[in-house]
N, C-alpha and C positions, 0 to 999 in steps of 0.2 A: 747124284743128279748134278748136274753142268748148273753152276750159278746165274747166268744168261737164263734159264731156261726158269730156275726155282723163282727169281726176281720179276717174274715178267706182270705177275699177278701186283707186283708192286710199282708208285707212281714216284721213284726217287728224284729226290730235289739236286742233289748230286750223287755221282758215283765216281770212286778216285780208285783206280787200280782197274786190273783186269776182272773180267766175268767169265770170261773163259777159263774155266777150272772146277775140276770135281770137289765137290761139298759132300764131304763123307756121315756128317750126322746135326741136328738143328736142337740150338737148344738157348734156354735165358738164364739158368742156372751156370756161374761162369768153374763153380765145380765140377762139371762134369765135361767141359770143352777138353778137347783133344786135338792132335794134329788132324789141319783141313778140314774142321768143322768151322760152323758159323754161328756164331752167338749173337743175340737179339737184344740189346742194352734197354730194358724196361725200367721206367724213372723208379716207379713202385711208390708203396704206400711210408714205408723203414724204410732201405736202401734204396738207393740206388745205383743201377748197375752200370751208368755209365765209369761209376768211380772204378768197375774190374776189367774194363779194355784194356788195358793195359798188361794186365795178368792172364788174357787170355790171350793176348800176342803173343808172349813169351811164350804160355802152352803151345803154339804153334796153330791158331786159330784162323783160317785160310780166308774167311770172311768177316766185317763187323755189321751191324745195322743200327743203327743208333738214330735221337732227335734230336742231339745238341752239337753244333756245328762249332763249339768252342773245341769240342773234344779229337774234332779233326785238324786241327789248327798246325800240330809239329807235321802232319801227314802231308797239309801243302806247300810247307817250306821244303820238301822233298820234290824228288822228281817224281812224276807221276807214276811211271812205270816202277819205280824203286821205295814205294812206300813201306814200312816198317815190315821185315822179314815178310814183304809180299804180299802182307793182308790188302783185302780189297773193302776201302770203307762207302756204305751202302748210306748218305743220308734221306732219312724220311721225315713228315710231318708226325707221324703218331707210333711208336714203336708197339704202343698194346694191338692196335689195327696191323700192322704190318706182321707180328707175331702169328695172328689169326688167320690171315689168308697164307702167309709162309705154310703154316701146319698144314691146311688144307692141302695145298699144290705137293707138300710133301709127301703128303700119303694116299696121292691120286684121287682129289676133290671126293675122299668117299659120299659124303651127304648126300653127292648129284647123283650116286646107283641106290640110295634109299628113298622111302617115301616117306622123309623126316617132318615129325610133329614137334612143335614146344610149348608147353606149361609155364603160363608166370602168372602171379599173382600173390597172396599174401600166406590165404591159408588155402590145403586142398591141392597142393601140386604133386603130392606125392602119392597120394589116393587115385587122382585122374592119369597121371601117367602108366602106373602101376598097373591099374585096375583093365585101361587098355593094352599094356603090354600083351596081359590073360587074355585077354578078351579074344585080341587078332593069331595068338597060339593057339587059343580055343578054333578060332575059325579054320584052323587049318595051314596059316602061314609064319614063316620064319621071323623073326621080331626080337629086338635088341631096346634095353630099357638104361635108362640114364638119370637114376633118382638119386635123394638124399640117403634114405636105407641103403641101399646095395645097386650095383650095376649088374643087367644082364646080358650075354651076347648067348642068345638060344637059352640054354638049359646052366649055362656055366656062371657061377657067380663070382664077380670081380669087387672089392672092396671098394667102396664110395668114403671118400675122403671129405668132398667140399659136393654142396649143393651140384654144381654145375663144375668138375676140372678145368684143369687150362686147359689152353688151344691145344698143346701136344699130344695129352694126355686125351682129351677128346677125340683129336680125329684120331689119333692110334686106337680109340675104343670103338669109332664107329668102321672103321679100315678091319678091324676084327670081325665086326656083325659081316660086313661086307663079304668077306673071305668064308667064311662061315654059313653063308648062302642068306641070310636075313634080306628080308625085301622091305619091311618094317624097321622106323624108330621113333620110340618117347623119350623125352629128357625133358629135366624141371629146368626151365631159365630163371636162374636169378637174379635179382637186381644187379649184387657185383659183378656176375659175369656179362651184363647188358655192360655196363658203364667200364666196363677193364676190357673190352672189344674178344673177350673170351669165345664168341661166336660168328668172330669176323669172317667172312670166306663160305660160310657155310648156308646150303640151300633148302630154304624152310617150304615142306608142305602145307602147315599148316601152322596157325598158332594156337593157341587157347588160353583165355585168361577165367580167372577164377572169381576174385575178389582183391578190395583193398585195403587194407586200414592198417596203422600204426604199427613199422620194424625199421631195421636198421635206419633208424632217424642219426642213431649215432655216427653210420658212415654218409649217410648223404644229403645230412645237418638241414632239409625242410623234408617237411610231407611233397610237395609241389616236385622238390627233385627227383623224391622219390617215384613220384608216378610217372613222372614224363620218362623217364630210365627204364618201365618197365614197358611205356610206349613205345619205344623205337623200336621193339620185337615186331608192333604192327603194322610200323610207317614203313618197314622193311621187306617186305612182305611184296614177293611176284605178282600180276595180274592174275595169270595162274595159279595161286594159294588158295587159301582158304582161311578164315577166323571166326572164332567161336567164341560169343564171347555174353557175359551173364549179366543180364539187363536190370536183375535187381540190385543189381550193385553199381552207386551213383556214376563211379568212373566207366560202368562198361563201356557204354558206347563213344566217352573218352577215348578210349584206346582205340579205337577204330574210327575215329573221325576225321584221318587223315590215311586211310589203309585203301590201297589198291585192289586189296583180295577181295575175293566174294566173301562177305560179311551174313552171320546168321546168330542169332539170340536164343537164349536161352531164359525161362524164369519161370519161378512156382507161384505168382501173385499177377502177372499181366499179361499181354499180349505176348505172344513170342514164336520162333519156328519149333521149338521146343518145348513143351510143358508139363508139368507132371502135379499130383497133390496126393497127400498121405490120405488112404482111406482108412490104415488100422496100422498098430507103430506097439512092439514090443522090446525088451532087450535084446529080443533075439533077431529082429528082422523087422518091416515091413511091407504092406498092400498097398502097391503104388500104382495110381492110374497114370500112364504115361502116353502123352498125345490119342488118347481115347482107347488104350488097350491097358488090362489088367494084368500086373505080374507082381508075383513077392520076391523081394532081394533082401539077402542076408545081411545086411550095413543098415543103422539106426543114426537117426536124429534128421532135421530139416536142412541143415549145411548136406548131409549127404545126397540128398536130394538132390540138392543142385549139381554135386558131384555128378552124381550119377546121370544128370542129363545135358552134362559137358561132356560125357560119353559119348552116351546115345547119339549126342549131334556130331560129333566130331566123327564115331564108325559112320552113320550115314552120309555124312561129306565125303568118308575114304570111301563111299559106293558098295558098302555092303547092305545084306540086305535086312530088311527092319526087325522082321518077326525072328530070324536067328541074332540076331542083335538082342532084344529082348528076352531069347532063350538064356544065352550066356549069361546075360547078366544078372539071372537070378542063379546062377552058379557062385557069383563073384562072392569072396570072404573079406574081412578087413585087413587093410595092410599092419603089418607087423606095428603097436603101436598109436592106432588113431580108432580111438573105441574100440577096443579089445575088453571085453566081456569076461569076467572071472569069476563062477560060481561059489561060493563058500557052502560046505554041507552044515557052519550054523545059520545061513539062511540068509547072510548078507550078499549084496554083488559089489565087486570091485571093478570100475573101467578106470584102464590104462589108456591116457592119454597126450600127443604128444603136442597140445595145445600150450603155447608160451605166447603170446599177446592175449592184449585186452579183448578183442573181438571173439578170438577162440576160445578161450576161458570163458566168455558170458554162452558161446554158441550151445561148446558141451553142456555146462551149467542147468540151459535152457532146455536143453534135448533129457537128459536125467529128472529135470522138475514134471516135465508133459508126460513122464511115463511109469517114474515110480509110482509104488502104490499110497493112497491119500494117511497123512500121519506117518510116512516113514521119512528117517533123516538123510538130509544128502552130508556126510562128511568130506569137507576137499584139503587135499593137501597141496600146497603149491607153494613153488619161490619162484626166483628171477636167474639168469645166468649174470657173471661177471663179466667186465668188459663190455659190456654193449649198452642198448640204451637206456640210462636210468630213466628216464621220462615216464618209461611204461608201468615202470613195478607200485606205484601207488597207484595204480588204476586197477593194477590186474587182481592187487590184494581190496582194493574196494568192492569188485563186479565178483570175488569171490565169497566176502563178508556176505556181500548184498542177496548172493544168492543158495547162501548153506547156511545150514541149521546150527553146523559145528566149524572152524577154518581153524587147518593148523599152516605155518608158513615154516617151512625148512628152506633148507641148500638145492640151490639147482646145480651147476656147475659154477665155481666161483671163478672157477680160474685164479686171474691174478690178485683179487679183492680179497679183502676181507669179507667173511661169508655174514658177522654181524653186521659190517656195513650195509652188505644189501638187505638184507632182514629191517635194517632202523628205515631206510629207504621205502622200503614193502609199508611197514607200518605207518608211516606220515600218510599214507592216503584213508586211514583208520579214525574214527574219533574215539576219544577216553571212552566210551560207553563201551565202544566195539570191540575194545583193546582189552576189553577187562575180561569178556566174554572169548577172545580168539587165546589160541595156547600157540606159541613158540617155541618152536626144538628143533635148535642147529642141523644135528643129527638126521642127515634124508632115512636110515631104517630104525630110528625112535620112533620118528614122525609117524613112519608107515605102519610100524608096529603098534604106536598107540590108536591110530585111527581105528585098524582091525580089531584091537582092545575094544574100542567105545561102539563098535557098531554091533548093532541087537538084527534079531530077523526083519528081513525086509529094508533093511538101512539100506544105501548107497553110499560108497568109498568111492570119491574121483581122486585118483592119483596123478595130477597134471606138471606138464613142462617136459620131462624126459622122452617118451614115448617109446621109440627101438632104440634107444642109446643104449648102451651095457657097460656103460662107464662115469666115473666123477672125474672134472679136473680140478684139482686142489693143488693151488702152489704151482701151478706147470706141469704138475705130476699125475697122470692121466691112471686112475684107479679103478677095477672093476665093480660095477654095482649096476643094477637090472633091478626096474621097478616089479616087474612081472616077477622076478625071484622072490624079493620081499614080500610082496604081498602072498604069491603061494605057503611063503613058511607059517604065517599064520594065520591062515587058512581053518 
């Protein structure tokens, strides 16, 4: 693609070289620059790439784009036309924005040939995305998914690295559904991909928000920034879109109090375009009446609920029709992971759950208490991940004590930490009494292993924080291990 032509989506403060010249491939990574490619100098959270300009000139890198004007400095003591081996330096105001719509214009604006949806909110992104992925295959149309589990384009599964990928990697994934004949997409927006311009460029059908409470406090250091960052999905948002967004949750209509789109609500407790209430609720399912018609779907607990009619509103906002809408959905099964159901033949049940905040942990908790049978024990086992936000893990191990008969606290992913670190952390949200009553085992398959030990017929095993992960990171060192393994061996 002719540079003149890739830059045009961009509003450079200066440009010092030619633009006339072929850009053979785009990238921010300054390892993978080649001759006549152009590299995108992003400041980043660790490095910063403006410090590998320099190294990507020598690779013979035909373009720069950068946001620090200091770093152009030896370029204008040159003649214009004769800047360093001919690079052409691109300045911008924001190189994450500028990355964003680059990728897009790179891979022929694919979003503008889909009828792209996004998912944000705290918990529930990966159920609602998912769940419609199925949904609109079910209905008969081609559809491309973009979760934390796994990505789909059709039937083909592409590995999911990060909630939401980069720019690159994104439109290269929706430029695939595209080619692939997909008329449909879902993808989870994350917080960091709202705030790192991850979805710069790109044209939203729809949005949909879920809920909010307490995550990466650690990267976006208040609650406050954290909401208003998963805002701008909405403030962003065409007259022509649509938003979907769940009124019992205090921020919903936060998120849409400045949104363009045609705006619809959803809740189980008050007014809304959408409504639904449990009339019977087993492990295996429930009888839901939804906007005045009755249907049983295979997915349990009150969070799912709402789940399920961020669906609902969201297919009828894409103009499908109700009654096959409500067909599918008692088709739909749990995503890999988020109340996953596990019979034991001594008589206990196990749910695997991939609940890691406070809110989740009390959701499940609360969903398990309203359905086991009266006198059986809930046992939960839970930790905290490394690296992220300590804040949470004395709460998560309180709303855990608070609501089980038995709490064991193991290793969730430690990563860099020390695993009794975050263990002593879990436990200060504990009193002596609690402490004396909870058992501690490092060990995430002691942990598992004991809990299956201690549970009699009719008990409940929550196994929470992991969900579809099939890995530990310990030390950097990324290890295989699967709760759902665990718990099957002692079974």
């Amino acid at each position: 693609m002719i540079l003149s032509e890739l830059i045009s989506v961009l509003k450079p403060i200066e440009v010092i070289g030619t633009t006339e010249k072929e850009i053979h491939d785009l990238h921010f990574d300054s390892r993978k620059i080649g001759e006549n490619d152009l590299f995108v100098a992003q400041v980043g959270t660790a490095v910063d790439g403006h410090t590998f300009i320099d190294g990507c000139v020598a690779k013979g890198a035909s373009a720069i784009v950068l946001s620090k004007k200091e770093y152009m400095a030896d370029v204008q003591r040159d003649n214009v036309q004769c800047t360093k081996g001919g690079t052409t330096y691109i300045l911008v105001e924001n190189t994450d924005k500028a990355l964003g719509l680059l990728a897009s214009k790179w891979f022929g604006e694919p979003s503008k040939q889909l009828t792209l949806v996004g998912v944000t909110g705290t918990n529930g992104k990966t159920t609602i995305a998912t769940l419609l992925y199925k949904l609109v295959r079910a209905l008969g149309h081609k559809a491309g998914l973009l979760s934390t589990v796994v990505n789909y384009i059709e039937d083909e599964a592409v590995p999911a690295t990060h909630t939401t990928p980069d720019a690159i990697e994104l439109n290269g994934l929706l430029r695939r559904m595209v080619d692939a004949g997909c008329t449909y997409a879902f993808m989870e927006v994350s917080s960091h991909a709202i705030a790192q311009e991850r979805i710069a460029g790109l044209d939203f059908n729809g949005a949909l928000f879920t809920n909010l409470t307490r995550d990466h406090i650690d990267y976006h250091k208040t609650f406050d920034n954290y909401r208003d960052t998963k805002k701008r999905l909405f403030d962003n948002l065409p007259k022509t879109a649509f938003a979907v967004t769940n009124k019992d949750d205090k921020n919903g209509l936060v998120m849409t109090q400045n949104c363009k789109a045609a705006v619809h609500t959803y809740s189980t407790r008050s007014l809304a375009d959408f409504k639904a209430q449990i009339l019977e609720e087993g492990f295996d399912g429930m009888m839901l009446n939804i906007n005045g018609k009755e249907v049983f779907v295979p997915l349990v607990g009150r969070f799912n609920v709402s789940n399920l009619l961020c669906i609902y509103g969201a297919a009828l906002c894409l103009g499908f029709d109700e009654l096959e809408v409500l067909r599918v959905l008692s088709t739909l099964t749990p995503v890999n992971g988020r109340f996953e159901t596990i019979h034991s033949p001594k008589g206990w049940t196990a749910i695997v759950d991939y609940a890691h905040t406070p809110d989740a942990v009390d959701n499940v908790i609360q969903t398990i208490r309203e359905i086991k049978k009266e006198g059986a024990k809930l046992i939960t086992v839970v930790g905290c991940g490394g690296n992220r936000d300590k804040g949470k893990r004395p709460m998560m191990a309180k709303i855990a004590k608070s609501g089980s008969e038995q709490l064991i606290l193991t290793s969730d992913n430690p990563r860099d930490e020390e695993p009794q670190d975050i263990l002593n952390d879990m436990k200060a949200g504990l009193t002596e009494d609690e402490l004396r009553t909870t058992l501690v085992i490092e060990d995430r398959a002691a942990a598992i292993q004991t809990a299956c030990m201690l549970a009699q017929a009719n008990d409940v095993i929550l196994v929470a924080g992991k969900g579809h992960e099939d890995y530990q990171i310990i030390k950097g060192v990324k290890h295989h291990f699967d709760d759902h393994e665990q718990v099957r061996k002692y079974c």
